[in-house]
C-alpha positions as CSV (number, residue, x, y, z in Angstrom):
1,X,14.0,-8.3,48.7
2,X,15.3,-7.3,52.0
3,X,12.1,-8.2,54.0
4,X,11.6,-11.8,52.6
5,X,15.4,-12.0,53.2
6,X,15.0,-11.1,56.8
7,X,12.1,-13.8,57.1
8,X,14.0,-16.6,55.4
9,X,17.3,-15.9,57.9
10,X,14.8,-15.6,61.3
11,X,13.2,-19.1,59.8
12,X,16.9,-20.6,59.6
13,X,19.2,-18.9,62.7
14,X,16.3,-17.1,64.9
15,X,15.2,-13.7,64.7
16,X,17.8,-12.3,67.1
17,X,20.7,-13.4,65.1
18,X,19.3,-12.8,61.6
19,X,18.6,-9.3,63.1
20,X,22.3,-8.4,63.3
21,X,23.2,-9.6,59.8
22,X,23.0,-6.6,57.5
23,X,20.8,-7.2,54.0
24,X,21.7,-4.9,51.2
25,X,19.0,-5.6,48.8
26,X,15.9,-4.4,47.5
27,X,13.3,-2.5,49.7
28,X,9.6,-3.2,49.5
29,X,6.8,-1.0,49.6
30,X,3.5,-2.6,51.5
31,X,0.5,-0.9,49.6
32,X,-3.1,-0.5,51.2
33,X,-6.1,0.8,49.4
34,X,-7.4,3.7,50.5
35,X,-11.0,2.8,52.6
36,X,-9.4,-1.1,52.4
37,X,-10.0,-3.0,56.3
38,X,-7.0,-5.1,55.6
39,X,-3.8,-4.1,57.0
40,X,-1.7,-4.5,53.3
41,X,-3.4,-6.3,50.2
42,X,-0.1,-5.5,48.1
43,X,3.1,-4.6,47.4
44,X,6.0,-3.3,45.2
45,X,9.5,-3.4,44.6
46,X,11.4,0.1,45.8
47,X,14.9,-0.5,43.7
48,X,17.9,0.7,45.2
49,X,19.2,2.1,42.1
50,X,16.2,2.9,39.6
51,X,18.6,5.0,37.8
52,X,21.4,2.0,37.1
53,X,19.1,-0.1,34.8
54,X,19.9,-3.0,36.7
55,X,17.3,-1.8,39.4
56,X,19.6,-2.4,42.3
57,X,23.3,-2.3,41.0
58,X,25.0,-4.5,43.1
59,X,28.5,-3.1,42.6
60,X,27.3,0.2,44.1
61,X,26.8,-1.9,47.6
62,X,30.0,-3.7,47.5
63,X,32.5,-1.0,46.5
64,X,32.1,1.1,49.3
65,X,33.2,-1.9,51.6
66,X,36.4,-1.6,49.6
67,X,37.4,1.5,51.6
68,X,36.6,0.7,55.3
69,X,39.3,0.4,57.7
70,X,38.4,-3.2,58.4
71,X,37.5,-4.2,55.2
72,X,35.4,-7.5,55.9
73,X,35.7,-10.2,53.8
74,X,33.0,-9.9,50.4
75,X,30.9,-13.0,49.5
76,X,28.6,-12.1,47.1
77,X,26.2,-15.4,45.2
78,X,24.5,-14.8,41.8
79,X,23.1,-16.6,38.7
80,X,21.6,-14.0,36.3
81,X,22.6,-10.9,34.5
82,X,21.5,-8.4,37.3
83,X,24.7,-10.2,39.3
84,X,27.0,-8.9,36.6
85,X,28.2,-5.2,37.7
86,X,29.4,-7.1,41.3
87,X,31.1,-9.9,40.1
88,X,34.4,-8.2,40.2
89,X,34.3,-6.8,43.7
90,X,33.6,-9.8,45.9
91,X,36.5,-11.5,47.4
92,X,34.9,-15.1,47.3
93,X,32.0,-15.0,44.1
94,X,29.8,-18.0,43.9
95,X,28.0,-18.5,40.6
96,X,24.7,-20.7,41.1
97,X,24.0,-22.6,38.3
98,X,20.7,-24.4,37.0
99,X,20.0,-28.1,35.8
100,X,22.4,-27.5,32.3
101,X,25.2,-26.8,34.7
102,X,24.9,-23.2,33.1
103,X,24.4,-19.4,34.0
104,X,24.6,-16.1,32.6
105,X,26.8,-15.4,35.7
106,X,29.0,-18.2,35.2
107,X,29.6,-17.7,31.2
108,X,30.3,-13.7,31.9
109,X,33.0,-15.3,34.5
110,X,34.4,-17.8,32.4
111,X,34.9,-15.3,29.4
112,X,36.4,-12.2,31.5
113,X,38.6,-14.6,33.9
114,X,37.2,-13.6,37.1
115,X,37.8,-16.5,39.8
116,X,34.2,-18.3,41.3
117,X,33.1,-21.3,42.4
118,X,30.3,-23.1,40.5
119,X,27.3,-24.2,42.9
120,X,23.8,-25.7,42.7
121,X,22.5,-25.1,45.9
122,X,23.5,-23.4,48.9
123,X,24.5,-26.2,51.2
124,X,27.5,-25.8,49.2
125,X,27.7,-22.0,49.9
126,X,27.1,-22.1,53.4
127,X,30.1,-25.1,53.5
128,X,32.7,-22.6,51.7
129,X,31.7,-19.2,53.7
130,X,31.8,-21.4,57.0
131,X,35.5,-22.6,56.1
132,X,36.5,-19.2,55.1
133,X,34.5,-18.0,58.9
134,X,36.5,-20.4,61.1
135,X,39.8,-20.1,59.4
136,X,39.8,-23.3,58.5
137,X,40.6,-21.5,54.5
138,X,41.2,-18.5,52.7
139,X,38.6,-17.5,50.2
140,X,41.7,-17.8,47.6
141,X,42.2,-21.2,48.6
142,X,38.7,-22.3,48.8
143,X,38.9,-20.7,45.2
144,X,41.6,-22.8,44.2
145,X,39.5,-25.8,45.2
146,X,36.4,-24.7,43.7
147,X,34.7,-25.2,46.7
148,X,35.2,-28.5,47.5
């Protein structure tokens, strides 16, 4: 959710710089009690998509990057089955699998053909999207190396 997102990316690169990154993700809604002293006591999820059934349907933030004038480069990380509906729109897909080497994400991958690179962690993310940064590779070719 995009303010825990914004926290974790000011802890890591500095407020300033995590600041101009732009977080497409889930909004959150502090909740106070009416009469409460304390600032928030609570909160809730605002979905981005309520309607989708995926809550925030990730495919609906990536596809309009498809039609830009510069179209950036789309790296786009995922493990579960809300991941699913953007799989096919990122340019450079990492699918994060857990201790069995597994993942919904991955097995949907595997069985529609849809290139990714396997990771555990995201040292190995942040390796691959710096590569693909400095021009050091092409997502296709970093791809074709599944990420090593």
């Amino acid at each position: 959710m995009a303010p825990l997102i914004r926290s974790v990316l000011a802890n890591l690169i500095g407020e300033e710089e995590a600041a101009q990154i732009e977080i497409i993700a889930n909004d959150v809604r502090f909740t106070t009690p009416e009469g409460s002293a304390q600032k928030h006591n609570g909160w809730e999820v605002v979905w981005r998509h309520p309607e989708s059934g995926f809550g925030h349907d990730k495919s609906q933030s990536i596809i309009p990057y498809r039609s830009t004038p510069a179209q950036p480069t789309l790296f786009f990380a995922g493990d579960g089955v809300s991941d699913l509906s953007a799989a096919r729109h990122a340019d450079l897909l990492f699918t994060k699998v857990g201790p069995s080497g597994e993942s919904d994400l991955k097995r949907f991958c595997e069985r529609e053909s849809i290139p990714h690179v396997v990771v555990r962690d995201f040292a190995k993310i942040k390796a691959c999207v710096e590569q693909v940064v400095s021009g050091q590779k092409t997502y296709a070719q970093v791809i074709a190396d599944k990420g090593n």
